[in-house]
ChimeraX commands (.cxc) that place a marker at each C-alpha (Angstrom):
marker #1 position 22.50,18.25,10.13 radius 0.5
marker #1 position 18.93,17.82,11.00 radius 0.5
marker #1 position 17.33,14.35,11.92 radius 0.5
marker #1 position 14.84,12.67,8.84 radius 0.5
marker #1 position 11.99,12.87,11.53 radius 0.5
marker #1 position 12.97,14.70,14.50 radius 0.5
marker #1 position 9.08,14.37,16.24 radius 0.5
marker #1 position 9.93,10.47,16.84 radius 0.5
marker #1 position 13.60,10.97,18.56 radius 0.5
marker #1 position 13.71,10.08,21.66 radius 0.5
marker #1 position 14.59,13.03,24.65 radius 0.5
marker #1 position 17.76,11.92,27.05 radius 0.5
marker #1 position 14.83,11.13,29.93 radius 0.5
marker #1 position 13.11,8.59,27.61 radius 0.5
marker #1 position 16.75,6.83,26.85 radius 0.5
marker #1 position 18.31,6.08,23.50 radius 0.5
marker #1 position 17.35,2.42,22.40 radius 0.5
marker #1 position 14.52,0.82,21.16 radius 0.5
marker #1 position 12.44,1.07,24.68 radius 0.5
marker #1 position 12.64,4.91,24.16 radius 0.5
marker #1 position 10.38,4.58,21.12 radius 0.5
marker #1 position 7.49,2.48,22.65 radius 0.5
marker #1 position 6.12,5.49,24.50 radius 0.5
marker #1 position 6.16,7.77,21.04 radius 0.5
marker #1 position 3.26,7.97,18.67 radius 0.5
marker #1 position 4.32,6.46,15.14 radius 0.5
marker #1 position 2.44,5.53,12.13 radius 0.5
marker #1 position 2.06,1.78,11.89 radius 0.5
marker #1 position -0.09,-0.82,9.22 radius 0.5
marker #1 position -2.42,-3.20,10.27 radius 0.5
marker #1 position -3.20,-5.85,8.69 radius 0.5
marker #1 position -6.80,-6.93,8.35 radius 0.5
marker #1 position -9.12,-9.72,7.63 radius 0.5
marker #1 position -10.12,-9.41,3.90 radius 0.5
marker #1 position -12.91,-6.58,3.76 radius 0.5
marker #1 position -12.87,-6.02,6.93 radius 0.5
marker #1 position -10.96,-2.40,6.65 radius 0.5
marker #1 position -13.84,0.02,7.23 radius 0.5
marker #1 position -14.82,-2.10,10.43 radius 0.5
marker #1 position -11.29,-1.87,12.00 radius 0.5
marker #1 position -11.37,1.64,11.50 radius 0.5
marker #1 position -14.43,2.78,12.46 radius 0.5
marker #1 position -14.13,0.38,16.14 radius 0.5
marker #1 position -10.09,1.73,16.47 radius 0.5
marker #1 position -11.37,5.26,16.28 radius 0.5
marker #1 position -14.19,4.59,19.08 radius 0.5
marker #1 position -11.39,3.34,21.23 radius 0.5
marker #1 position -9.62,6.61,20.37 radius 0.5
marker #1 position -6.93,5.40,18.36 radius 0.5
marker #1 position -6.31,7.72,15.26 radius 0.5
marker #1 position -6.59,5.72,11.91 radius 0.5
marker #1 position -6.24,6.34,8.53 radius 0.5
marker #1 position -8.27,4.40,6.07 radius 0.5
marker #1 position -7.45,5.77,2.59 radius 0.5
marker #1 position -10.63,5.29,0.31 radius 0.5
marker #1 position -11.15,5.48,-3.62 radius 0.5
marker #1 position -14.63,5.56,-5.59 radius 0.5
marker #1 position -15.41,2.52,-8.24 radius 0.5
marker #1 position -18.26,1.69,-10.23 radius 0.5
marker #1 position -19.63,-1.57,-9.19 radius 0.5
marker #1 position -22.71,-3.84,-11.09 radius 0.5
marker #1 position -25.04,-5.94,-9.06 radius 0.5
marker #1 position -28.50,-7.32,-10.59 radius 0.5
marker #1 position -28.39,-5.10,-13.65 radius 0.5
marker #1 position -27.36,-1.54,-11.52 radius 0.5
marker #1 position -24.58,0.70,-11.29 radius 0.5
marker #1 position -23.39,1.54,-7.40 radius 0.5
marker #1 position -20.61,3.82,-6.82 radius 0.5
marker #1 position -18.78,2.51,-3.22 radius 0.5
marker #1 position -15.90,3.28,-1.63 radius 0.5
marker #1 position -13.48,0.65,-1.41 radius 0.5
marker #1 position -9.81,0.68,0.31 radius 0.5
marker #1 position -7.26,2.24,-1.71 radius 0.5
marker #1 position -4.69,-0.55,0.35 radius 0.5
marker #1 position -6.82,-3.78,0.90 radius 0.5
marker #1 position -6.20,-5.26,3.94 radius 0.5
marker #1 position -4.69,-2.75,5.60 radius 0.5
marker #1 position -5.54,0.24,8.26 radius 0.5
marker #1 position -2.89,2.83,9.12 radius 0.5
marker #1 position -2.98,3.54,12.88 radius 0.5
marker #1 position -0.81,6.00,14.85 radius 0.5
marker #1 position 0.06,5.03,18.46 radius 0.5
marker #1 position 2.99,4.23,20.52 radius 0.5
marker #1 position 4.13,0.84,19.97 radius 0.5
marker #1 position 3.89,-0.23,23.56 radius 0.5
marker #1 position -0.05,0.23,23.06 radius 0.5
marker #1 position -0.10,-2.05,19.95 radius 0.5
marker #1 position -2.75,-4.21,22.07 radius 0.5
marker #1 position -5.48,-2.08,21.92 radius 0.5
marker #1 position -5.22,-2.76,18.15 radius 0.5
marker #1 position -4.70,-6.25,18.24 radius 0.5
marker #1 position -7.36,-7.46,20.38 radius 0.5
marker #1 position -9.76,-6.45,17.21 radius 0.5
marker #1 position -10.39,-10.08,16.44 radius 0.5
marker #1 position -10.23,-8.45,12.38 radius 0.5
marker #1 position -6.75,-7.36,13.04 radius 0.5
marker #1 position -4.33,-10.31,12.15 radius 0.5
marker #1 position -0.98,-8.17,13.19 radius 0.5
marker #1 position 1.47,-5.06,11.74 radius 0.5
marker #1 position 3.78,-5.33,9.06 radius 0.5
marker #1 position 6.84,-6.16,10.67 radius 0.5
marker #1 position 10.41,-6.49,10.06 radius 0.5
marker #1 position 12.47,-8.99,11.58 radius 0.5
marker #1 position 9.50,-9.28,14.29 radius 0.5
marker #1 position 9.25,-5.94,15.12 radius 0.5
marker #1 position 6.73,-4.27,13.81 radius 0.5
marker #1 position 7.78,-1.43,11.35 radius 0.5
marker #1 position 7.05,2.18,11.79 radius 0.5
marker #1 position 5.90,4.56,8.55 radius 0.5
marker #1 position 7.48,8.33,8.52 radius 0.5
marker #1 position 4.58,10.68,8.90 radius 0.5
marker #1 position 5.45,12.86,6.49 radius 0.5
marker #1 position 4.64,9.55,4.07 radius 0.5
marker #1 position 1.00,9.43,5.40 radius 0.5
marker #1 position 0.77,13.02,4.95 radius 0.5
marker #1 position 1.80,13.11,2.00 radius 0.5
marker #1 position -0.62,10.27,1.48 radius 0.5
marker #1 position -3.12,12.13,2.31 radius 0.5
marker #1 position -2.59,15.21,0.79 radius 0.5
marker #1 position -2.82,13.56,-2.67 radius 0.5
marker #1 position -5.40,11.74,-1.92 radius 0.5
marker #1 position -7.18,14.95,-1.29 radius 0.5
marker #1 position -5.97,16.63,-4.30 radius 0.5
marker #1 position -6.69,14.38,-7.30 radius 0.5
marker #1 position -8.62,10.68,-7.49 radius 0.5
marker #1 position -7.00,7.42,-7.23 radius 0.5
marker #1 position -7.31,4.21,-8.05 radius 0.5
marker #1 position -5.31,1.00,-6.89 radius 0.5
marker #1 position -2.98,-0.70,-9.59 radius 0.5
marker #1 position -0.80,-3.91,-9.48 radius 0.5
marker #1 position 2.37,-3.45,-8.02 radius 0.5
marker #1 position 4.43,-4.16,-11.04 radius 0.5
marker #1 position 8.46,-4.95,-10.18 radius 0.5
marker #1 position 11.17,-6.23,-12.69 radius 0.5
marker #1 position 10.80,-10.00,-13.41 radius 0.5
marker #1 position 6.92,-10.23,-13.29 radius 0.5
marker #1 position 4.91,-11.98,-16.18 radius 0.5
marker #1 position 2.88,-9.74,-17.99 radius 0.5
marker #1 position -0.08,-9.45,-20.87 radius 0.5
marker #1 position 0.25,-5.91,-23.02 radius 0.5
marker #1 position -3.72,-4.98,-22.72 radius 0.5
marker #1 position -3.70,-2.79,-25.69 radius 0.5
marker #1 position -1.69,-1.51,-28.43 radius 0.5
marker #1 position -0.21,-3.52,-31.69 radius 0.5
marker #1 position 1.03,-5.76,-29.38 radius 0.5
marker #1 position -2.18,-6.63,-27.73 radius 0.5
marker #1 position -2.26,-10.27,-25.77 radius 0.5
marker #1 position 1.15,-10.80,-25.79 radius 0.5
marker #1 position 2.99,-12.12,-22.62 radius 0.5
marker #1 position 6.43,-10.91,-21.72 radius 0.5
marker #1 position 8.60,-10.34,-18.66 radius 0.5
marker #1 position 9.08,-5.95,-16.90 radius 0.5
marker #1 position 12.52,-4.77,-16.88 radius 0.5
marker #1 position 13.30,-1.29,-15.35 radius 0.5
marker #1 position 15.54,1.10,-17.21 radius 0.5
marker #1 position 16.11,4.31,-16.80 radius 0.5
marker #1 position 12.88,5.64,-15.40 radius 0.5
marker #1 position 11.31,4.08,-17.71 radius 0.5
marker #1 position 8.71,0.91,-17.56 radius 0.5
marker #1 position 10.47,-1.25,-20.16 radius 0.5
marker #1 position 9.63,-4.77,-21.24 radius 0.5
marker #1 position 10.88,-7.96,-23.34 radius 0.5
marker #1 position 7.98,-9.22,-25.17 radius 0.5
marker #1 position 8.74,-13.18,-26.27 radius 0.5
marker #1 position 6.93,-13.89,-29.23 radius 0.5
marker #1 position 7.46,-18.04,-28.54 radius 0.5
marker #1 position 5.77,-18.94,-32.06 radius 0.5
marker #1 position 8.86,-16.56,-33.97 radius 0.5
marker #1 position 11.03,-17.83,-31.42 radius 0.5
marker #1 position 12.28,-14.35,-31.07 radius 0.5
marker #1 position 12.03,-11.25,-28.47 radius 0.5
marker #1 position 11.74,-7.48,-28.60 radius 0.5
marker #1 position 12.06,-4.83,-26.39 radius 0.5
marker #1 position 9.26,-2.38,-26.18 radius 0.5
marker #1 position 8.54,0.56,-24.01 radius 0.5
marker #1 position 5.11,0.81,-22.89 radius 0.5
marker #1 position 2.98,2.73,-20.56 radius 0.5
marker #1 position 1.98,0.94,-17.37 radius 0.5
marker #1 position -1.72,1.54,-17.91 radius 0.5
marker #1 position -0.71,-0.70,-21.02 radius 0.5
marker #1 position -0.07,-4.05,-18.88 radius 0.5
marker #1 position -2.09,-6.55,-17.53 radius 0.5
marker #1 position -0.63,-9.39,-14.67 radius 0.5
marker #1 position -0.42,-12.43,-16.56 radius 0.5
marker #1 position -2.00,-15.73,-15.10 radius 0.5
marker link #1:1,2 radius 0.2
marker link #1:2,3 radius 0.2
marker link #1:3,4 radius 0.2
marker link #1:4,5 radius 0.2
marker link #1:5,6 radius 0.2
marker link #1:6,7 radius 0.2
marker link #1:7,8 radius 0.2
marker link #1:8,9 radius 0.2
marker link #1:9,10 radius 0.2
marker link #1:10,11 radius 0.2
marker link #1:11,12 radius 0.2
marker link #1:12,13 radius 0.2
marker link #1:13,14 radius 0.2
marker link #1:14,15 radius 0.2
marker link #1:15,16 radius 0.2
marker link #1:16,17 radius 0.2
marker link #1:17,18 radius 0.2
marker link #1:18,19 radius 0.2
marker link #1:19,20 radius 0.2
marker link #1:20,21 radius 0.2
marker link #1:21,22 radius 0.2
marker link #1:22,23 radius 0.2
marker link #1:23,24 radius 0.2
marker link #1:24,25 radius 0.2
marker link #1:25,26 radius 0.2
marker link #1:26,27 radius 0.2
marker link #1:27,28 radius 0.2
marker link #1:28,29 radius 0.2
marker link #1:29,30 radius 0.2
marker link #1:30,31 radius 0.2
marker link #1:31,32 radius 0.2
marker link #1:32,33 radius 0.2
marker link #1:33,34 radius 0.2
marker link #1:34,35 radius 0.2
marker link #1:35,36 radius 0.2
marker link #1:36,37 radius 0.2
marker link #1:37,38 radius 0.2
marker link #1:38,39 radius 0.2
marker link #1:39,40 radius 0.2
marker link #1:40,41 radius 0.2
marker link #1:41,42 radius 0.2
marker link #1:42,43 radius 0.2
marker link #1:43,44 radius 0.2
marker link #1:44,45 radius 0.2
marker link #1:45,46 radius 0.2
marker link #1:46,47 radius 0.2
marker link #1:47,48 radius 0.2
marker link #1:48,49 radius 0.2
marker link #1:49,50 radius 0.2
marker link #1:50,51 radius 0.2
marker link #1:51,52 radius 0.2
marker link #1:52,53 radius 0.2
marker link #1:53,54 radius 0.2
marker link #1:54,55 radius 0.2
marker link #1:55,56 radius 0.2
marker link #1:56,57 radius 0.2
marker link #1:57,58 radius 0.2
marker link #1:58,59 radius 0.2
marker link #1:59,60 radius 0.2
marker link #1:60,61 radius 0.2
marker link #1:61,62 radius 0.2
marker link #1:62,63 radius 0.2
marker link #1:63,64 radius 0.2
marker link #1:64,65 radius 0.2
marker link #1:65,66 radius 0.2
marker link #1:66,67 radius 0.2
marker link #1:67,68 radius 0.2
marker link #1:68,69 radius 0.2
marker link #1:69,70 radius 0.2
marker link #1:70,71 radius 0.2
marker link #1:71,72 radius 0.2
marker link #1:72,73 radius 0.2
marker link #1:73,74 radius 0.2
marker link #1:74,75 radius 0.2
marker link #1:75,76 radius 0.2
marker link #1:76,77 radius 0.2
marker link #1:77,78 radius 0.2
marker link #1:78,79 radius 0.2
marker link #1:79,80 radius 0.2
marker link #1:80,81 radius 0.2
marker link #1:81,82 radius 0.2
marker link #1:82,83 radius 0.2
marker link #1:83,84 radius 0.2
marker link #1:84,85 radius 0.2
marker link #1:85,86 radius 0.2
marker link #1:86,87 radius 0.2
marker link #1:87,88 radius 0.2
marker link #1:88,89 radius 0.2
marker link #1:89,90 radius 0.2
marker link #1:90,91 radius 0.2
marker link #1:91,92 radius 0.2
marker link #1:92,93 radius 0.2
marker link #1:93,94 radius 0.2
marker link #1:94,95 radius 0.2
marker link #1:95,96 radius 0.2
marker link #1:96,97 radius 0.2
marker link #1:97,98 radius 0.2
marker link #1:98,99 radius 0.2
marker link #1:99,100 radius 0.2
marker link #1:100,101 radius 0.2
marker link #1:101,102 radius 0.2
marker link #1:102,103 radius 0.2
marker link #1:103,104 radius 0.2
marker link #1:104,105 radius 0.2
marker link #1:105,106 radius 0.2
marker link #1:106,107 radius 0.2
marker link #1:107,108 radius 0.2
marker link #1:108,109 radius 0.2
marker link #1:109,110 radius 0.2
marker link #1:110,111 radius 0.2
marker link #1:111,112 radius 0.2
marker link #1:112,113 radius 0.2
marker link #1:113,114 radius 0.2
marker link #1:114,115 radius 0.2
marker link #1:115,116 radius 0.2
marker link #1:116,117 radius 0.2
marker link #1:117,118 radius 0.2
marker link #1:118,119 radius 0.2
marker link #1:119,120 radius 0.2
marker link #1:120,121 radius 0.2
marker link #1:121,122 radius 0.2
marker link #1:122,123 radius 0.2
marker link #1:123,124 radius 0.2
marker link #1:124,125 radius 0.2
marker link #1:125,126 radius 0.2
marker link #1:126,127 radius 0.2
marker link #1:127,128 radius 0.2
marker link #1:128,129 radius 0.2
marker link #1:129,130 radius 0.2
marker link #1:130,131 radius 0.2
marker link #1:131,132 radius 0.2
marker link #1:132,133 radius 0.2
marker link #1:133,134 radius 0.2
marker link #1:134,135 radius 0.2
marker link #1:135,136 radius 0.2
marker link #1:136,137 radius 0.2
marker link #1:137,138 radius 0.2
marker link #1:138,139 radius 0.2
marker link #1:139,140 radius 0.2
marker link #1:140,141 radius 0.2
marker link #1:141,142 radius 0.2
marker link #1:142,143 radius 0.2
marker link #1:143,144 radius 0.2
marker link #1:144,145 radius 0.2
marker link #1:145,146 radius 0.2
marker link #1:146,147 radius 0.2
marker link #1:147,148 radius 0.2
marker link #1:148,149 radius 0.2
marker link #1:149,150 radius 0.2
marker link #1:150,151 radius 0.2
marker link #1:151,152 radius 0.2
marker link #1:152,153 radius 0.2
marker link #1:153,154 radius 0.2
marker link #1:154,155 radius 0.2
marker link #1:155,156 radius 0.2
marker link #1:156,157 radius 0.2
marker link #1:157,158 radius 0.2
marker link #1:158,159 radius 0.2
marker link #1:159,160 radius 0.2
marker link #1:160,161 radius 0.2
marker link #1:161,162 radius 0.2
marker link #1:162,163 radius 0.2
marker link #1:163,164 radius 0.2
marker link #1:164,165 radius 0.2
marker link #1:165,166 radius 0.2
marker link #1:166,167 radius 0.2
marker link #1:167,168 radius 0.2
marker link #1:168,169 radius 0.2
marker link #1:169,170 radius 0.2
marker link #1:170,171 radius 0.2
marker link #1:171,172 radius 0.2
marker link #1:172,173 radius 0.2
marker link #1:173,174 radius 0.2
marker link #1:174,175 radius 0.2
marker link #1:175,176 radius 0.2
marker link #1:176,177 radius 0.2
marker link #1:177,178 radius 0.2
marker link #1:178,179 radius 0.2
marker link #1:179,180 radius 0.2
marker link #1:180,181 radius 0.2
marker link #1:181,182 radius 0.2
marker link #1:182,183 radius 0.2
marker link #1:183,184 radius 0.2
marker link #1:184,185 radius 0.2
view
């Protein structure tokens, strides 16, 4: 049976535990300063780290005109690709607050996630949305049921939710679209 990602096991030289993977390359996310993304990048990639900054278009209004910029599709948050015993070189970016971590040790992405990333980011335009899980508060944005709050269950694929309509004292479920919801306050 093959291995999930054979280009990050270790070779019997380099050992078997955890040390073996400090000295391999390996997708990692670093956590920035707020709107400080772009900056991180661009200094990591003078220091010849390889980075990936994924990137999506919006319309933005200041005095009265339209600007298109390019914001970060993840805010707060550079991918970088280096072995984890160089982490350093990323870290002394005084932007860079640390990696996501597990358990203190920071937590390596599969590369065939980043390029898969990026190959859909190249084929089709993106936007972000709000990461919506089972049990959050929401407002329905449009539809009949417009402005009413309820709480996301998952079923079946599906985006499902329990609308409570508090002055009927009753619920419903509904299914809706995600586009549909709005995080409520």
């Amino acid at each position: 049976m093959a291995k999930p990602y054979p280009e990050t096991q270790p070779t019997r030289s380099q050992g078997t535990g955890q040390e073996a993977f400090k000295h391999l390359p390996r997708w990692y996310a670093a956590c920035t300063q707020p709107r400080h993304e772009k900056m991180v990048e661009k200094h990591l990639r003078t220091r010849e780290v390889e980075t990936y900054l994924p990137l999506h278009r919006e319309i933005r209004r200041w005095n009265g005109r339209r600007a298109e910029v390019e914001l970060p599709l993840f805010a707060g948050y550079v991918f970088v690709r280096l072995p984890l015993a160089e982490r350093l070189r990323v870290l002394e970016h005084p932007s860079v607050r640390s990696f996501v971590s597990f358990n203190g040790c920071p937590a390596a992405l599969p590369d065939a996630d980043i390029e898969a990333l990026k190959n859909s980011l190249a084929k089709r335009s993106v936007a972000p949305y709000p990461y919506l899980s089972a049990g959050k508060r929401v407002r329905i944005g449009s539809g009949p049921l417009e402005g009413l709050e309820g709480t996301i269950l998952r079923r079946k694929g599906k985006l499902r939710m329990i609308v409570s309509v508090d002055f009927l004292q009753r619920s419903i479920a509904v299914d809706l679209e995600p586009a549909d919801l709005r995080l409520a306050a």
